[in-house]
VOPAGU-2260 file (C-alpha; in pm, 1 decimal, decimal comma):
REM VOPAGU-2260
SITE   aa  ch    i         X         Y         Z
SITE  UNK   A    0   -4495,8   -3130,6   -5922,0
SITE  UNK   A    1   -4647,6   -3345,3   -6227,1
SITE  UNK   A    2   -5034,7   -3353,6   -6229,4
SITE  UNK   A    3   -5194,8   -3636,1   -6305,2
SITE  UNK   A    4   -5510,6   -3443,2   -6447,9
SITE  UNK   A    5   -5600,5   -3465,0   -6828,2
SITE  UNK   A    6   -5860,7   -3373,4   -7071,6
SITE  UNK   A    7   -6016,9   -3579,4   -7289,5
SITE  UNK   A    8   -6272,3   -3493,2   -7574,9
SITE  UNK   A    9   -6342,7   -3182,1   -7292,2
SITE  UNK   A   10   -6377,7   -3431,2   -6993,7
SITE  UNK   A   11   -6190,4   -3313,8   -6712,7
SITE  UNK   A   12   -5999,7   -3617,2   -6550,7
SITE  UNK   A   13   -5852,9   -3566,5   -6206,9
SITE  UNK   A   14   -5649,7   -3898,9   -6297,2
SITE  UNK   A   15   -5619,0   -4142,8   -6560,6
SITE  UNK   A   16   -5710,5   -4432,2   -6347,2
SITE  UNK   A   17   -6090,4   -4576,0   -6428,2
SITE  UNK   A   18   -6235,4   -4856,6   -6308,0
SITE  UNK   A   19   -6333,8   -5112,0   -6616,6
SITE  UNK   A   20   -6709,3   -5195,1   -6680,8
SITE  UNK   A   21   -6673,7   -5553,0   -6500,7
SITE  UNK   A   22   -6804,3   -5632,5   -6114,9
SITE  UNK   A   23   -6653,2   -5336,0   -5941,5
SITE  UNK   A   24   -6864,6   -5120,2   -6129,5
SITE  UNK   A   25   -7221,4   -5340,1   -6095,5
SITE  UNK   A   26   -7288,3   -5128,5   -5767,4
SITE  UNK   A   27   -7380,5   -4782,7   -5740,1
SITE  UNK   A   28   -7269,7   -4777,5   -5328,3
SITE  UNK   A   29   -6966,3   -4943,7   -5500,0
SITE  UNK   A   30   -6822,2   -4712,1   -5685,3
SITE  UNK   A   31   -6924,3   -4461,8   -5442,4
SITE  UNK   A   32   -6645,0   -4600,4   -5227,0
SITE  UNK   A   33   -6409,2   -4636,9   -5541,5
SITE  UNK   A   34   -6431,9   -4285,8   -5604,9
SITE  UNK   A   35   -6406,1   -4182,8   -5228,8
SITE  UNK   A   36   -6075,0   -4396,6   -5203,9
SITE  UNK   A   37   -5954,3   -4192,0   -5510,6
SITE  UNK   A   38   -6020,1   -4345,7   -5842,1
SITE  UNK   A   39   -6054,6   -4083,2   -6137,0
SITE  UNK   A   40   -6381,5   -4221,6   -6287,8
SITE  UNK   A   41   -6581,8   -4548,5   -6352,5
SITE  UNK   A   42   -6742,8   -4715,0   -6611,4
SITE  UNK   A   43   -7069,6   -4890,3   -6539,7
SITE  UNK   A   44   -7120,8   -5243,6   -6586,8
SITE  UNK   A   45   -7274,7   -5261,5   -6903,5
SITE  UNK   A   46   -7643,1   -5108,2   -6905,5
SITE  UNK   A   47   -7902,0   -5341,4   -7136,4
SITE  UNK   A   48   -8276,2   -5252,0   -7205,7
SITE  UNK   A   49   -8453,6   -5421,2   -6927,9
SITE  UNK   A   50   -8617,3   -5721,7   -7136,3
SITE  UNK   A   51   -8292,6   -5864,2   -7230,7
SITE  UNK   A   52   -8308,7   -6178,8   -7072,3
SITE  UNK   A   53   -7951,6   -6258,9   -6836,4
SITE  UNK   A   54   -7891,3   -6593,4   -6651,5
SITE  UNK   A   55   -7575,5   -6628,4   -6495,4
SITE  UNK   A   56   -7406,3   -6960,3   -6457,9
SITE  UNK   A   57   -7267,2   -7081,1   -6119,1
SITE  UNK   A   58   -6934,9   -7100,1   -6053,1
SITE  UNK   A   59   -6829,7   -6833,5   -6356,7
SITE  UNK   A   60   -6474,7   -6781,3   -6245,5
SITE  UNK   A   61   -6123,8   -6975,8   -6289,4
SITE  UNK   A   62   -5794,3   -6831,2   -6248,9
SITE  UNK   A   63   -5429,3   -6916,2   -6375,8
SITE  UNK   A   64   -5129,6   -6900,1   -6137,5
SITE  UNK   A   65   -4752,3   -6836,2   -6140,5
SITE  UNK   A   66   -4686,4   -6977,4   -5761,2
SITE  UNK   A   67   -4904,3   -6817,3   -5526,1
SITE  UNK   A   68   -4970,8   -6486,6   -5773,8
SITE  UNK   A   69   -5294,2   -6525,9   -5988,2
SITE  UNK   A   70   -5157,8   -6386,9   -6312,4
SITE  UNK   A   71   -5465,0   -6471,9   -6527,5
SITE  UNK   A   72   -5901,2   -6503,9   -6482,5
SITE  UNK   A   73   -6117,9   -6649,3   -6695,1
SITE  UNK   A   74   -6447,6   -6530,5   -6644,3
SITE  UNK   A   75   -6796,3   -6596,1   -6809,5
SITE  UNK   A   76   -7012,1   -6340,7   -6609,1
SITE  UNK   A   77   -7232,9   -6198,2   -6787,0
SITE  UNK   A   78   -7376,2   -5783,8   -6767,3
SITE  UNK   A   79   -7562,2   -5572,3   -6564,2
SITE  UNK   A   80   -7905,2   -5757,7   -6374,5
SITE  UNK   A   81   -8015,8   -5392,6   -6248,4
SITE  UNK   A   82   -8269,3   -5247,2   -6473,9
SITE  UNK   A   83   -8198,5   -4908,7   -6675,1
SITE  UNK   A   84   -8392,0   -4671,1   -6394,6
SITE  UNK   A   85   -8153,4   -4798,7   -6119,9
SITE  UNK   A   86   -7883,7   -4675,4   -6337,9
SITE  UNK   A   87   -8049,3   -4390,5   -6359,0
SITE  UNK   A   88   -8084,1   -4289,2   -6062,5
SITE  UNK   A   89   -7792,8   -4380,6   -5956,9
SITE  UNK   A   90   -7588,2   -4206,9   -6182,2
SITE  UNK   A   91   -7729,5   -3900,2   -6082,1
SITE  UNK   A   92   -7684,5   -3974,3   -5675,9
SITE  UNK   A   93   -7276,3   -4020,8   -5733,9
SITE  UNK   A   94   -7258,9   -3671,6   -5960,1
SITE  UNK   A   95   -7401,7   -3508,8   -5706,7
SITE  UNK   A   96   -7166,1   -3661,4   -5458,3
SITE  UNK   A   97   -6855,0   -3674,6   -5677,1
SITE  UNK   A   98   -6920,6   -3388,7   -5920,8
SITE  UNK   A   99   -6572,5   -3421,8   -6016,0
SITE  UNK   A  100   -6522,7   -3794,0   -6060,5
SITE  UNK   A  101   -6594,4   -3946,6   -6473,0
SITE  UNK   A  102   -6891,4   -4188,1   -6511,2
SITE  UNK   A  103   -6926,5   -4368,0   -6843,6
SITE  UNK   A  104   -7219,7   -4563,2   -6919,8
SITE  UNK   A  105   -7135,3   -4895,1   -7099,9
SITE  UNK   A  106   -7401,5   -5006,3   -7344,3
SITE  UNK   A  107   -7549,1   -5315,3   -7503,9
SITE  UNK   A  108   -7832,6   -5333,7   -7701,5
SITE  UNK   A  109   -7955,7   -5632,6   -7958,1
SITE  UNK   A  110   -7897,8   -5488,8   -8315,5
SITE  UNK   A  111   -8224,8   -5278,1   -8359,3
SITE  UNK   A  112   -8189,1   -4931,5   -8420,4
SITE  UNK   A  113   -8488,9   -4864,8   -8191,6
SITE  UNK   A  114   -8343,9   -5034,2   -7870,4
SITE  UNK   A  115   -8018,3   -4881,1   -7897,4
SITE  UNK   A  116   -8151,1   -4523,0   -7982,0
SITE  UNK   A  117   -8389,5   -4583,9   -7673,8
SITE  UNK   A  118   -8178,1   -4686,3   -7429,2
SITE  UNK   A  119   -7908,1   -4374,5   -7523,5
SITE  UNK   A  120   -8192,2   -4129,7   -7514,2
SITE  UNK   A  121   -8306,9   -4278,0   -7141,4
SITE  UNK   A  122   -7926,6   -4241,6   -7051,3
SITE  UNK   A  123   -7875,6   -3907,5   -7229,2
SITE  UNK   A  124   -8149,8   -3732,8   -6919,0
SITE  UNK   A  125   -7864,9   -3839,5   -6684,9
SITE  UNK   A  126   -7579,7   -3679,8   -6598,8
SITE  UNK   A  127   -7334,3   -3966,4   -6760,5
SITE  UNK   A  128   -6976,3   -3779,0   -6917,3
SITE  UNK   A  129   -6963,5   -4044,1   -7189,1
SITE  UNK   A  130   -7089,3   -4360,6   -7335,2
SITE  UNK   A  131   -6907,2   -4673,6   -7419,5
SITE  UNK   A  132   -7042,7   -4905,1   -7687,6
SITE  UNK   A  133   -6988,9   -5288,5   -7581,1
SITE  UNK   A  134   -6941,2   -5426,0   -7914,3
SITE  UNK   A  135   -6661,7   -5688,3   -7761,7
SITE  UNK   A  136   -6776,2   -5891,0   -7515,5
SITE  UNK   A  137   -6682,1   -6270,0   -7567,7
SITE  UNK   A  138   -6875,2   -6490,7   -7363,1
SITE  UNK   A  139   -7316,5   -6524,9   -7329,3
SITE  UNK   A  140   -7366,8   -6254,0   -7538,8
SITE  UNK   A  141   -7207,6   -6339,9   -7906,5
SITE  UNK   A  142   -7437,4   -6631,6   -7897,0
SITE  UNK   A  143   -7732,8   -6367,5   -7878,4
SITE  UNK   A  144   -7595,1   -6217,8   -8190,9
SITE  UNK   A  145   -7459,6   -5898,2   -7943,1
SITE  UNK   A  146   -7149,5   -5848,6   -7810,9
SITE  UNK   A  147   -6812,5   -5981,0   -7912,8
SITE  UNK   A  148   -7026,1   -6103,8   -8190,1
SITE  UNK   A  149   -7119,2   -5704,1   -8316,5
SITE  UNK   A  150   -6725,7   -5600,6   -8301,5
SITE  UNK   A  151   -6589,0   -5860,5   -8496,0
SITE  UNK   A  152   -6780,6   -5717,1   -8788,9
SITE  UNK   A  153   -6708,1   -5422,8   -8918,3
SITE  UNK   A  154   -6995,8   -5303,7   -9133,1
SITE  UNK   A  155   -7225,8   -5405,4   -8781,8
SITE  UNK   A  156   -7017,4   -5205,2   -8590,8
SITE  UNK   A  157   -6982,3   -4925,4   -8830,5
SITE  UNK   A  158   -7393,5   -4933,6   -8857,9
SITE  UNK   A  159   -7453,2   -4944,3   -8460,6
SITE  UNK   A  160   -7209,9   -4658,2   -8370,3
SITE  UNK   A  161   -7399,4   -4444,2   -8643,0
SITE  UNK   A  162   -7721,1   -4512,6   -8461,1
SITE  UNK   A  163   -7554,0   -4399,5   -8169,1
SITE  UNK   A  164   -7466,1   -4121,6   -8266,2
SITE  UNK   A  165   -7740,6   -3990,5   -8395,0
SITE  UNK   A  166   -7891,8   -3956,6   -8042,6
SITE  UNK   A  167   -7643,1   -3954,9   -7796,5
SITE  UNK   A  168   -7579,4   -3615,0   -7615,7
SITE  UNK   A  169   -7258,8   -3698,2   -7501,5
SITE  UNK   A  170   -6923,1   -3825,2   -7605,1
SITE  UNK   A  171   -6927,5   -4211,8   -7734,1
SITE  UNK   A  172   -6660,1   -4433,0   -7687,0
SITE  UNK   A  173   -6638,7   -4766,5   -7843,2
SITE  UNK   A  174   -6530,4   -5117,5   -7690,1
SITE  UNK   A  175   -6290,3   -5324,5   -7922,3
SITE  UNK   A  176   -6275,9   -5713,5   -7902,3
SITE  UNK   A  177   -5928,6   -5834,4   -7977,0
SITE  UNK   A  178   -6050,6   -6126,3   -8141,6
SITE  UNK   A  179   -6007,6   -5987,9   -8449,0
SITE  UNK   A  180   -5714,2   -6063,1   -8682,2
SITE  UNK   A  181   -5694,9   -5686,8   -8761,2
SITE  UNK   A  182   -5858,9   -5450,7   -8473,7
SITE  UNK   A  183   -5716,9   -5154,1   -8650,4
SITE  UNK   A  184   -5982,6   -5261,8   -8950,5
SITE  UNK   A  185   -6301,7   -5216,6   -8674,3
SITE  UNK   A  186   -6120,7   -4901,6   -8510,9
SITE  UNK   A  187   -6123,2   -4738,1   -8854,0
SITE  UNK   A  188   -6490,8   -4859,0   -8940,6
SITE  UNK   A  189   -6596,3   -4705,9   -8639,5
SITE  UNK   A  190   -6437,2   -4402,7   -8675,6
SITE  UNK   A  191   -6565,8   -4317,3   -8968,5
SITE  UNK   A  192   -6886,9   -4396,7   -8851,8
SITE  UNK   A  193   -6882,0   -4108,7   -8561,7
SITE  UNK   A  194   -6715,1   -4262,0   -8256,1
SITE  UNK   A  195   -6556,0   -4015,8   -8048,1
SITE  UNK   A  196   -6315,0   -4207,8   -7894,4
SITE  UNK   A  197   -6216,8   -4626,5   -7849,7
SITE  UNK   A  198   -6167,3   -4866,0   -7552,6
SITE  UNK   A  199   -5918,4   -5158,7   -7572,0
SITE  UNK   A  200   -5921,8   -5448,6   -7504,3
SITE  UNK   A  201   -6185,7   -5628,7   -7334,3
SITE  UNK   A  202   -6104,8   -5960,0   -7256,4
SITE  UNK   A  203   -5978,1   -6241,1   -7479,8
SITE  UNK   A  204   -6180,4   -6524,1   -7556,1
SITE  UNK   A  205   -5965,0   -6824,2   -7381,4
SITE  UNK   A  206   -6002,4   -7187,8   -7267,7
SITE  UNK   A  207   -5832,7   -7159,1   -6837,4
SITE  UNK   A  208   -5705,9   -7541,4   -6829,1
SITE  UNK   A  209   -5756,7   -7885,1   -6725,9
SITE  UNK   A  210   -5787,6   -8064,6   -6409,3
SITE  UNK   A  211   -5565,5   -8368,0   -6548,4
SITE  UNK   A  212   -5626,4   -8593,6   -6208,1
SITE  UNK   A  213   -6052,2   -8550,1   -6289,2
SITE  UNK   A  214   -6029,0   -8408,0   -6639,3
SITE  UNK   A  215   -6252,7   -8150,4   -6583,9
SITE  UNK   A  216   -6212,1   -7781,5   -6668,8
SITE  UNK   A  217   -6106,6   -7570,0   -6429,1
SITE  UNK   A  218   -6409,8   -7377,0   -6500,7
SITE  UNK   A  219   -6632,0   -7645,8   -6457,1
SITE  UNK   A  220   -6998,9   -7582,2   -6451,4
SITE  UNK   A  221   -7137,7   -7882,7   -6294,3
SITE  UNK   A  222   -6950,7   -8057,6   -6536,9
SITE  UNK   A  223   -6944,2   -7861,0   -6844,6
SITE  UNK   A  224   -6768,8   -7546,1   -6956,2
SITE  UNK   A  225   -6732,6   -7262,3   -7215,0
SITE  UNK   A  226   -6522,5   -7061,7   -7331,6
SITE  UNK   A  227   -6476,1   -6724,6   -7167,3
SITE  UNK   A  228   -6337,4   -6379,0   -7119,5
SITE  UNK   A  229   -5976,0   -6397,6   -7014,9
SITE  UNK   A  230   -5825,2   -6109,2   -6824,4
SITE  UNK   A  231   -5548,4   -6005,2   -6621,6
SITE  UNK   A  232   -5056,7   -5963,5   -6685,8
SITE  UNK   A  233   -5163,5   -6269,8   -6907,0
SITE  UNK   A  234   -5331,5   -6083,5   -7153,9
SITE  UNK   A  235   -5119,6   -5709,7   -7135,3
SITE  UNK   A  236   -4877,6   -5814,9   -7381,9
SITE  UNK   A  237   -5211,2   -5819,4   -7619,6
SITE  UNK   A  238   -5360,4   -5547,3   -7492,7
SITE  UNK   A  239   -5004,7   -5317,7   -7514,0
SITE  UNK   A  240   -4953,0   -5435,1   -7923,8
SITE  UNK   A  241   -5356,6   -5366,7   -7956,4
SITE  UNK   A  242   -5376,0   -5008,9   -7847,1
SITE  UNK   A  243   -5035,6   -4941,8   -8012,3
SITE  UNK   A  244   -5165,8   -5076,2   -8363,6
SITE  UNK   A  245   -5499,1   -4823,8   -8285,0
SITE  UNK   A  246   -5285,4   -4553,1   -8228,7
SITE  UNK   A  247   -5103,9   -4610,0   -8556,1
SITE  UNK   A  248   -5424,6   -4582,1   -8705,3
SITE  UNK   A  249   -5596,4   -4355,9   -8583,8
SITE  UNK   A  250   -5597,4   -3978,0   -8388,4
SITE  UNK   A  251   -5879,5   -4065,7   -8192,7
SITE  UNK   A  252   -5846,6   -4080,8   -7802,7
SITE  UNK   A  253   -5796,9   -4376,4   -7631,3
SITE  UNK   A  254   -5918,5   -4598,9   -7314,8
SITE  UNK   A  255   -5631,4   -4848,2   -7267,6
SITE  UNK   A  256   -5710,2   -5150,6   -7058,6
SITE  UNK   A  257   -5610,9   -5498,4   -7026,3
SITE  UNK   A  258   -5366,0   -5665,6   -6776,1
SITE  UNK   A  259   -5295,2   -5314,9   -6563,0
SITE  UNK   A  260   -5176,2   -5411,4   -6227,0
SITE  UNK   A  261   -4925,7   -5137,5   -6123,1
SITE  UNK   A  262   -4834,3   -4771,1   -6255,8
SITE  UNK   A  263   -4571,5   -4954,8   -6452,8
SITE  UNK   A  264   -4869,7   -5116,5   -6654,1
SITE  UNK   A  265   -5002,4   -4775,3   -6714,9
SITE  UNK   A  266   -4734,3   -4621,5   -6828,9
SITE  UNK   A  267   -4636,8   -4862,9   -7068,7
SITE  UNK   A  268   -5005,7   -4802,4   -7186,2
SITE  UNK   A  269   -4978,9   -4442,3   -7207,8
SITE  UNK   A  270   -4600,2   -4439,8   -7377,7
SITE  UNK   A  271   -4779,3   -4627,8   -7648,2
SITE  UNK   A  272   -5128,4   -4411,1   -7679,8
SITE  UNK   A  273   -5340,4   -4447,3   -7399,1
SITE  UNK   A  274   -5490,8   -4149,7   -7324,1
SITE  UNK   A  275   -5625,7   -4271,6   -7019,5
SITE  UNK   A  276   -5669,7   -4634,7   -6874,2
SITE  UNK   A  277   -5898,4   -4865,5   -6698,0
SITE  UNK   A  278   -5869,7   -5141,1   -6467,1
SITE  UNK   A  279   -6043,0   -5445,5   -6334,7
SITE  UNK   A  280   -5874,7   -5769,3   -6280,9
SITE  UNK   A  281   -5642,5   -5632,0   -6053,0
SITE  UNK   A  282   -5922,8   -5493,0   -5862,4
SITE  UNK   A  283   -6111,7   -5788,5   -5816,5
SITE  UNK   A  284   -5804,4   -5959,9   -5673,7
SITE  UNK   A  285   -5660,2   -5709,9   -5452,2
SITE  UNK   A  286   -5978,3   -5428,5   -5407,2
SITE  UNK   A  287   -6048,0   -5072,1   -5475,8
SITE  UNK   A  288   -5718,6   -4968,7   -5235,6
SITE  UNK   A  289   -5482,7   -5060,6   -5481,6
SITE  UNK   A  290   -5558,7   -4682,5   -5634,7
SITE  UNK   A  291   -5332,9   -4573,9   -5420,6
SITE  UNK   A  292   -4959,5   -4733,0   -5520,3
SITE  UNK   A  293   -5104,5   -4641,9   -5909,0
SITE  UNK   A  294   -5153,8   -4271,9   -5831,2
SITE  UNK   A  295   -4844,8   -4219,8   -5655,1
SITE  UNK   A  296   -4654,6   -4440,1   -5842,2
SITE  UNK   A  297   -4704,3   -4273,9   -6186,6
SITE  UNK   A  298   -4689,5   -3923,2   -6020,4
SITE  UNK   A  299   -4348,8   -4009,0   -5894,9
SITE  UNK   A  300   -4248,7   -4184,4   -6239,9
SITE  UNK   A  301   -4349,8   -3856,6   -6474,1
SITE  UNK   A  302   -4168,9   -3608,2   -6197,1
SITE  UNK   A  303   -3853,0   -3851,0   -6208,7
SITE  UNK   A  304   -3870,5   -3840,5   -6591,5
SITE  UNK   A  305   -3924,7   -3450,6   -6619,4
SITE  UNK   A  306   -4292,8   -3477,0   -6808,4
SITE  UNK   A  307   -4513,7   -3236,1   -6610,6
SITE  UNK   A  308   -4836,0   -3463,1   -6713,0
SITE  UNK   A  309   -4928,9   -3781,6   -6817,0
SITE  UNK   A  310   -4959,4   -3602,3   -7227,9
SITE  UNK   A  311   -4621,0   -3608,7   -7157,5
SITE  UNK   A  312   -4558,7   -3952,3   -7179,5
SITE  UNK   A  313   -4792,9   -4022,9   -7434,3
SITE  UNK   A  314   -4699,4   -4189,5   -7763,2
SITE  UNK   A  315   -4336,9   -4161,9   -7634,8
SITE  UNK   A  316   -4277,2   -4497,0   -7766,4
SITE  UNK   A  317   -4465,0   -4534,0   -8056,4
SITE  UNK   A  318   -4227,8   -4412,3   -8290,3
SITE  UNK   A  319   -3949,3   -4697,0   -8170,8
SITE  UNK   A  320   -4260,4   -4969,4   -8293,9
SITE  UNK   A  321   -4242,9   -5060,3   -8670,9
SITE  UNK   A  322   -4249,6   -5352,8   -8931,5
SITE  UNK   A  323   -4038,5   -5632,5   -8900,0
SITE  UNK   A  324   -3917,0   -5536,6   -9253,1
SITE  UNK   A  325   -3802,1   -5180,8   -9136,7
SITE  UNK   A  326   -3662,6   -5316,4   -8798,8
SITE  UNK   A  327   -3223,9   -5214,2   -8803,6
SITE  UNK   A  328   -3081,0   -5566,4   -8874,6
SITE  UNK   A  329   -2691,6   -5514,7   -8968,6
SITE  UNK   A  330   -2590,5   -5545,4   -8559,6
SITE  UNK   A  331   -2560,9   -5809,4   -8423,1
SITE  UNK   A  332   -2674,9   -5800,1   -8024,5
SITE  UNK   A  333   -2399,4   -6031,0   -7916,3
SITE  UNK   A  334   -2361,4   -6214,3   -7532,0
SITE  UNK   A  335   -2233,4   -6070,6   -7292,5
SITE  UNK   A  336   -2124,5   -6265,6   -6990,1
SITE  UNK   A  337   -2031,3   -6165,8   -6661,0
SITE  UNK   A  338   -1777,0   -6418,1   -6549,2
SITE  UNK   A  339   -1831,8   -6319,5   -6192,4
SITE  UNK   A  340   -2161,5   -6361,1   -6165,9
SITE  UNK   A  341   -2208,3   -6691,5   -6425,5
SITE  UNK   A  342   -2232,1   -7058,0   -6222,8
SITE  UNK   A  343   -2082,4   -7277,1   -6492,8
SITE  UNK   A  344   -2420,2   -7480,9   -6445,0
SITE  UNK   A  345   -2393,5   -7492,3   -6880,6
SITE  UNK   A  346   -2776,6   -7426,9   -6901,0
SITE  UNK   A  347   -2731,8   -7175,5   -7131,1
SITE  UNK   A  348   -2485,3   -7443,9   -7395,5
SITE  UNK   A  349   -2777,4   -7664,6   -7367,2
SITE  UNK   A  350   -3044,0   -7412,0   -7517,7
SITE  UNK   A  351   -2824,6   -7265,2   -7763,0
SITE  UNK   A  352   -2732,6   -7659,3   -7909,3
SITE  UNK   A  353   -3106,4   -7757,7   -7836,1
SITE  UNK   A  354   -3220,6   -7440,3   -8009,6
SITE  UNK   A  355   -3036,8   -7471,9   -8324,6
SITE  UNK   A  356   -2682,7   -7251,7   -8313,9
SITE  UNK   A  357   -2430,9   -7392,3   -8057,3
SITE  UNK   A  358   -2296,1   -7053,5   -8038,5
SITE  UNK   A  359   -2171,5   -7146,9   -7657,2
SITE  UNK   A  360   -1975,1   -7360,0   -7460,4
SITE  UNK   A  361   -1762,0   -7400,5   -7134,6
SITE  UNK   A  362   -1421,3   -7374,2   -7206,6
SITE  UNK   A  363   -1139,9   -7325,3   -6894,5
SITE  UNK   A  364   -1366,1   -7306,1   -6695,5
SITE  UNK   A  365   -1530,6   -7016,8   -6900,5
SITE  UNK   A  366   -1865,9   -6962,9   -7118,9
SITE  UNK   A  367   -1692,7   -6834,4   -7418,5
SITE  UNK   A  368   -1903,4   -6693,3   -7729,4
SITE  UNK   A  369   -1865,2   -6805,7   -8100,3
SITE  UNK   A  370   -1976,5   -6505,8   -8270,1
SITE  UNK   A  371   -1850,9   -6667,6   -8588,8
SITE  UNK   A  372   -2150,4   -6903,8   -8506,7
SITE  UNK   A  373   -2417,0   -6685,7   -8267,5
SITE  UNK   A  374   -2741,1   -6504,8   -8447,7
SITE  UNK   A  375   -2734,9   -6295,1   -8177,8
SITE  UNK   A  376   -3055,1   -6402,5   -8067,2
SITE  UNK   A  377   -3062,3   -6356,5   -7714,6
SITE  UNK   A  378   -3233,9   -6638,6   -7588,6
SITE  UNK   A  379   -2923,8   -6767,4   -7343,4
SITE  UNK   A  380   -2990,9   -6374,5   -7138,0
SITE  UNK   A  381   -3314,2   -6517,2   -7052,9
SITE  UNK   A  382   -3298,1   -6866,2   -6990,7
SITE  UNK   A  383   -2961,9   -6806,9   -6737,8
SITE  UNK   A  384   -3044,9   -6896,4   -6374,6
SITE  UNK   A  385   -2841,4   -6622,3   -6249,8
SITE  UNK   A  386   -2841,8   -6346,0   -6496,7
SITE  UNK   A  387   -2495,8   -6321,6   -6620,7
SITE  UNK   A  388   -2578,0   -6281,4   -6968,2
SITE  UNK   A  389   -2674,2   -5953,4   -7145,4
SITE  UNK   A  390   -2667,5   -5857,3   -7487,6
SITE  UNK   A  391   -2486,0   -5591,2   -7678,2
SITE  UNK   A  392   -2517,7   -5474,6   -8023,0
């Protein structure tokens, strides 16, 4: 039978699943029940020192949809209210309930050596398995000169995570913003700074929408708006190409997060460096249960596949991701109908013409290809209504 244990920079994890720093972890009787319904480890909503000042704006949540699925949130909540001693002392009550489950403790600090070396040393009497640096946050704190603000600067970063390390008795991770144009450029910075390990992504700075009937945002703060952190499948196709360009870059382990609703999610995350991966959005849809399809569901993917763990999987599909310049470009990955299957409806001759090639057309009461014509583009495979159309090299 495949375990789902790992080891990471000598942290025993039962299972890869963690719950993100976010609202699910702002509780200590919280993630008390998280762990108890089987999650692998949490990390803390992030931990300030006590005088940073946090005022939370009312509502702070819109959502996108696809039907009745929410498939993306936009959220501008800000970080933890409790002050450092409840963290404290919490930490310690769930190790000595869960001495087996990971807890992280997710950090933000003004840039000032002394309040970030003060607030690691408090956290370092604790019985915390790691730290994560918050250097990515996108909405509230940049405007403080913290946050999302700190990790789109390399040299800031580099400096923080050296104060960090100087102190901290444990393992640091640190948070990447993907509102960078190059995240691998901050992932290096900090590395060579100390870090341990990195986290990606945290959410991406978006704008959720319009009402068009009022023409007010859809997060509308009596009236106004901002723009926040957007999470959730919208944002995994960002998340995937971020933690594969990290891996690219660099040996050190990896917290993948970012759009993880099913084991599918996190094995996708793994295959492309992930050592482990956390989770949020999906939780605050859908609650702490939905460990349960994600544990069995990878378990029963890796024992279908032959891998007896999840380091396995890992990086099992980096090598297959390269430059567009290196990519094999002599086949052409020509249509392939099913005549049984295809409705005629001439959907697919209307994007190819409207789309530039006019590789298609309807001929005896056939879709016949012109490969004299086609790119081999594959467009018409995805805009068919009823999935007739593949493509073959």
């Amino acid at each position: 039978m495949a375990t789902l244990h790992t080891t990471i920079l000598g942290i025993d994890f039962e299972n890869p699943f963690l719950l993100a720093s976010a609202p699910p972890t702002a509780l200590i009787e919280s993630i008390d029940k998280a762990f108890t319904l089987g999650w692998g480890g949490a990390v803390l909503k992030t931990i300030t020192p006590d005088d940073l000042e946090m005022i939370e704006a009312s509502p702070r949540y819109a959502v996108q949809q696809d039907k009745k699925r929410i498939i993306g949130l936009q959220n501008i909540e800000l970080l933890s209210h409790h002050p450092v001693a409840y963290w404290c002392e919490g930490i310690r009550t769930l190790k000595h309930k869960h001495p087996t489950k990971v807890i992280i403790a997710s950090i933000m600090s003004p840039v000032d050596k002394k309040a970030w070396q003060t607030l690691v040393q408090t956290l370092n009497n604790t019985p915390i398995d790691a730290f994560e640096l918050n250097f990515s946050c996108p909405h509230g704190m940049p405007e403080k000169g913290i946050g999302m603000a700190i990790g789109t600067d390399a040299n800031i970063s580099s400096q923080i995570t050296g104060w960090v390390k100087e102190v901290a008795q444990k393992p640091v991770f640190v948070k990447l913003s993907p509102n960078v144009t190059d995240i691998t450029r901050i992932a290096r910075a900090v590395e060579e700074a100390g870090a341990d390990g990195l986290a990606a992504i945290n959410t991406v700075q978006g704008f959720m929408g319009l009402d068009l009937q009022t023409l007010t945002p859809l997060l509308n703060v009596n009236g106004k708006t901002t723009f926040g952190g957007c999470s959730g499948p919208i944002v995994r196709p960002i998340g995937l190409r971020c933690v594969a360009q990290i891996r690219q870059a660099s040996n050190l382990p990896i917290l993948g997060q970012g759009g993880i609703s099913t084991w599918e999610d996190a094995a996708q995350y793994i295959a492309v460096g992930a050592d482990a991966v956390q989770v949020c959005t999906e939780v605050m849809l859908n609650g702490y249960q939905v460990i349960g399809p994600l544990l069995k569901g990878l378990q029963k993917y890796l024992e279908e596949k032959g891998f007896a763990d999840i380091n396995a999987l890992k990086n099992k599909a980096l090598a297959q991701i390269t430059t567009h310049e290196l990519l094999p470009k002599k086949k052409l990955a020509y249509p392939h109908v099913n005549h049984e299957i295809c409705s005629r409806c001439g959907k697919c001759v209307r994007i190819c013409e409207e789309s530039e090639h006019r590789a298609l057309q309807i001929a005896d009461g056939f879709l016949t290809v012109n490969k004299q014509v086609c790119v081999g583009c594959g467009l018409c495979r995805f805009v068919c209504p009823v999935g007739a159309i593949s493509n073959k090299a």
